[in-house]
N, C-alpha and C positions, 0 to 999 in steps of 0.2 A: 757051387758058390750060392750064399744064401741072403739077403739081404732085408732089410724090415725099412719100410718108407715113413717117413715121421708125420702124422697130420700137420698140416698149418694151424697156428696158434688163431683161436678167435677174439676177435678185440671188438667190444660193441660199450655201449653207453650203460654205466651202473643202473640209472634210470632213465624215464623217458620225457620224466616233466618234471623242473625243479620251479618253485614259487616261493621268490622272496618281495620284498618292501623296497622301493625305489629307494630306501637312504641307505640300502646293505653296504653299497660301497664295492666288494667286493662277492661274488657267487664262484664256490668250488665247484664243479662237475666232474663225476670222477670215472673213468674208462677203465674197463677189466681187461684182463686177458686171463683165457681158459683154454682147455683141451693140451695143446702143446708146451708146457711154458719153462721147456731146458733151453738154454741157449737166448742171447739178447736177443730184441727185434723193434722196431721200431714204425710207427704210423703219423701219418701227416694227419695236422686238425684245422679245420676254419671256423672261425666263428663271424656269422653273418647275417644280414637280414634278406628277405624277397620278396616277393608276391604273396608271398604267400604270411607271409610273418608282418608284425603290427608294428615294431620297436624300427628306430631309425639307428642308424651309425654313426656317433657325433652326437644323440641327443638322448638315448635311452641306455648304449650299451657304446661299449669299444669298441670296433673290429679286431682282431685277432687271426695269426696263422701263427705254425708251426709245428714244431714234432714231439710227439712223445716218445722218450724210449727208456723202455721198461728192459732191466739186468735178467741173469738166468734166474729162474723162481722169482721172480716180482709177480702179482696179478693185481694190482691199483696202482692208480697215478691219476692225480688232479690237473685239469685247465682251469684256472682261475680268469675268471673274466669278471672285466671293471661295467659294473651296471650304475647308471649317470640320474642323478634327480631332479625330474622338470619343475620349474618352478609350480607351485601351488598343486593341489591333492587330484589324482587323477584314478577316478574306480574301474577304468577298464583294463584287460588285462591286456600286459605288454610281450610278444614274444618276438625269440629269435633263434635262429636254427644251428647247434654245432655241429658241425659235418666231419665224420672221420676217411 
């Protein structure tokens, strides 16, 4: 008996920093998948702020959860997330973290 084990598919972030203009309205971020990519599969997403990040929930950006799932042969798929505009022009940078 002979058998062949399939790697697990890797799914990380297209990039690592995306910069837009508080009036975008909307920001795409887009998630790969590589190595494995016969067969569906799917990953959970958050998108949130922390300690560590500047942007608030309600003031700068959405909150956001749920799942991507990517068909057999798919390797992209976008999280759109609603980014919010404080009133009057703010030059520091605003961030916040999507976690796969």
């Amino acid at each position: 008996v002979s058998f062949e084990i399939e790697p697990d598919p890797e799914i990380g972030m297209e990039v690592s920093t995306v910069s837009v203009l508080e009036d975008v309205g909307i920001v795409d971020v887009f998630v790969t998948r590589s190595v494995n990519i016969i067969g569906p599969c799917s990953i959970r997403y958050q998108v949130l702020s922390s300690n560590a990040t500047t942007a608030q929930d309600g003031v700068n950006f959405v909150a956001a959860a749920g799942t991507i799932q990517f068909q057999s042969q798919e390797t992209s798929k976008s999280v759109s997330i609603a980014v919010m505009s404080e009133a009057g022009y703010s030059a520091e940078d605003i961030t916040f973290t999507v976690v796969l």
